[in-house]
C-alpha positions as CSV (number, residue, x, y, z in Angstrom):
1,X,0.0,0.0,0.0
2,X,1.0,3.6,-1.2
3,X,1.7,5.5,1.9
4,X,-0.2,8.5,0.3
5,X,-3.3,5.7,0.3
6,X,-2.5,5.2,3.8
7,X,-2.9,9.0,4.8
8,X,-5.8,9.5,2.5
9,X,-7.4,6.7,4.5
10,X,-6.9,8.7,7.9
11,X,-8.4,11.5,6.6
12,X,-11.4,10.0,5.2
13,X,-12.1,8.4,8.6
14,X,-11.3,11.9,10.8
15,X,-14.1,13.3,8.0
16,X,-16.5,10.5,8.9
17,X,-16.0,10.9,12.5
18,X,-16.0,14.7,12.6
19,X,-19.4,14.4,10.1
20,X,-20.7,11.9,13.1
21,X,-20.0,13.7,16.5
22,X,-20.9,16.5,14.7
23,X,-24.2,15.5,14.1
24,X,-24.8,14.0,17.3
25,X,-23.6,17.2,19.2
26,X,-26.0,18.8,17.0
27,X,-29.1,16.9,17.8
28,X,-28.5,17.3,21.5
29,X,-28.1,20.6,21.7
30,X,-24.6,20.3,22.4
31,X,-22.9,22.0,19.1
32,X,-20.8,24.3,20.4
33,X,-21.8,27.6,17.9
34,X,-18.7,29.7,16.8
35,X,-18.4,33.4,17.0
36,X,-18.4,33.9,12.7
37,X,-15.4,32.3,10.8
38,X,-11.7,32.3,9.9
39,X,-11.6,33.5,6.0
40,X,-9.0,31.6,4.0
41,X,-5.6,33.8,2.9
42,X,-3.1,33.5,0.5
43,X,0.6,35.2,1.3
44,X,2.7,36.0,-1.5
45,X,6.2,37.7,-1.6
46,X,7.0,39.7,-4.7
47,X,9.8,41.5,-6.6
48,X,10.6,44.8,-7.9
49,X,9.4,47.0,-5.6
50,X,9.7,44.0,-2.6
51,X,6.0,43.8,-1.2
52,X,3.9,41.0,0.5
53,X,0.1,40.4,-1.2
54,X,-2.2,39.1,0.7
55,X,-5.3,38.3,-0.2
56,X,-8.6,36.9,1.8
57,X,-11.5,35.1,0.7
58,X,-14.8,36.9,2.1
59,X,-17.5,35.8,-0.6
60,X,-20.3,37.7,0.5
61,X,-18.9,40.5,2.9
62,X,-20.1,44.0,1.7
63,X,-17.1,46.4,2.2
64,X,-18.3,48.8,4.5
65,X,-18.2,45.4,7.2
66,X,-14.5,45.2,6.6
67,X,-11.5,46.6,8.7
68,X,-8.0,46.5,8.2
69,X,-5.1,47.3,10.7
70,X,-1.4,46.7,10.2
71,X,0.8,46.4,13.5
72,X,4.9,46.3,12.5
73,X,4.6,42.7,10.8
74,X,1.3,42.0,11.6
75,X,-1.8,42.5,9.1
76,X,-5.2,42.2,11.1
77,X,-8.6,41.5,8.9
78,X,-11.7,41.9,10.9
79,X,-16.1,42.6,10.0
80,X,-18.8,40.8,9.4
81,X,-20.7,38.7,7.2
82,X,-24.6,39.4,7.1
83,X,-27.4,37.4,5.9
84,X,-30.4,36.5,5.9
85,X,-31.6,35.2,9.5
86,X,-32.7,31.5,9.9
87,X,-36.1,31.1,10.0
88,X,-37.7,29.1,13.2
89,X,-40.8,27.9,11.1
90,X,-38.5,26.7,8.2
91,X,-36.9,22.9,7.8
92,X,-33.1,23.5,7.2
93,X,-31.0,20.2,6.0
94,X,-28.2,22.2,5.6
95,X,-26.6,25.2,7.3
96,X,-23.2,26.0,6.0
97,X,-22.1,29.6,5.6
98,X,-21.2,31.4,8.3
99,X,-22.3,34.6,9.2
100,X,-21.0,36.6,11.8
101,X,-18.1,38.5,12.8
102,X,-14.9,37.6,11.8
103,X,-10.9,38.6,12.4
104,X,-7.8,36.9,10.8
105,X,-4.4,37.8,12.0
106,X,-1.5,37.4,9.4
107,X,2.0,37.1,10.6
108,X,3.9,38.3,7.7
109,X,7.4,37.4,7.6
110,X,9.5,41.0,7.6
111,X,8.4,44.4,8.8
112,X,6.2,46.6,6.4
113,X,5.4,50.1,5.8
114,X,1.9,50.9,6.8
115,X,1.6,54.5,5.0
116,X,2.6,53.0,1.9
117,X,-0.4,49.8,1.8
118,X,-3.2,49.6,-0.8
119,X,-5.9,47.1,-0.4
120,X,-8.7,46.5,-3.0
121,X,-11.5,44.6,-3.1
122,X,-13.6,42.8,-5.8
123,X,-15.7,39.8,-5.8
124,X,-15.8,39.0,-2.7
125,X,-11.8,38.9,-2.9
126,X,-9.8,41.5,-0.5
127,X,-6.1,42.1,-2.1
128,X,-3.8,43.6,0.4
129,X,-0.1,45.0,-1.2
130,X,2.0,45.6,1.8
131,X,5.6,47.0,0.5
132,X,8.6,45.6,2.4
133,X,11.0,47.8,4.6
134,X,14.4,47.4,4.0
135,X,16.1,45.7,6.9
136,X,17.7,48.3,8.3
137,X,14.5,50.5,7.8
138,X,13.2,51.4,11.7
139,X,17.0,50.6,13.1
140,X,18.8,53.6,14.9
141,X,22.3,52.7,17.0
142,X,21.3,54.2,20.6
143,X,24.3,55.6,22.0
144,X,25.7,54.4,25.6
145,X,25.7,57.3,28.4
146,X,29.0,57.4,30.8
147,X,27.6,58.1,34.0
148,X,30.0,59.4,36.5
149,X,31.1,57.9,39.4
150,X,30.4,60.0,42.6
């Protein structure tokens, strides 16, 4: 047996088992309901000038819901994601989507310059372009007092 069979076995079975609890959980009123959802990002490193794009997957967030804060290497993503409330007299067999608020903090791997970020957004895509300090960019030598004795 292929050991990529093997592992593709394992995960099938944490899928089943997840699916399984899950449901139970659910039936007893024991689901443990999550404050909104973790949007999936992409980080890329690019050349000339040297920036970091990030970009976030938030299908169905209008863009006065979105926030974005930048913190020396840190990129924060944070809002909400409206819809349409569930209906007690309704039959649901599925509930997916989350809606909610939401905040995604991306550890970038080098300092950036927060003046000079541009973010756009477009089919329920955010693209953040962070340009890259130098690595001497923020770095000062702080010079050594002699105190004398008395």
């Amino acid at each position: 047996m292929h050991e990529r069979d093997l592992f593709a076995n394992f995960d099938r079975m944490r899928r089943e088992v997840d699916e399984l609890f899950g449901d139970v959980f659910e039936r007893t009123g024991l689901a443990r309901r999550r404050g909104g959802f973790s949007p999936a990002v992409d980080v890329v490193y690019c050349g000339d000038p040297p920036r970091a794009v990030v970009t976030a997957e938030l299908a169905g967030v209008d863009v006065e819901q979105l926030a974005l804060e930048i913190r020396g290497r840190t990129l924060i993503v944070s809002g909400s994601r409206q819809g349409a409330a569930l209906q007690g007299d309704e039959v649901y067999q599925q509930v997916e989507i989350v809606r909610g608020p939401f905040r995604r903090v991306v550890e970038l791997a080098q300092e950036v310059d927060a003046d000079g970020a541009r973010a756009q957004y477009r089919a329920g895509m955010l693209r953040v372009e962070l340009p890259l300090r130098s690595g001497d960019a923020g770095a000062r030598i702080v010079p050594i007092e002699t105190i004398a004795r008395q």
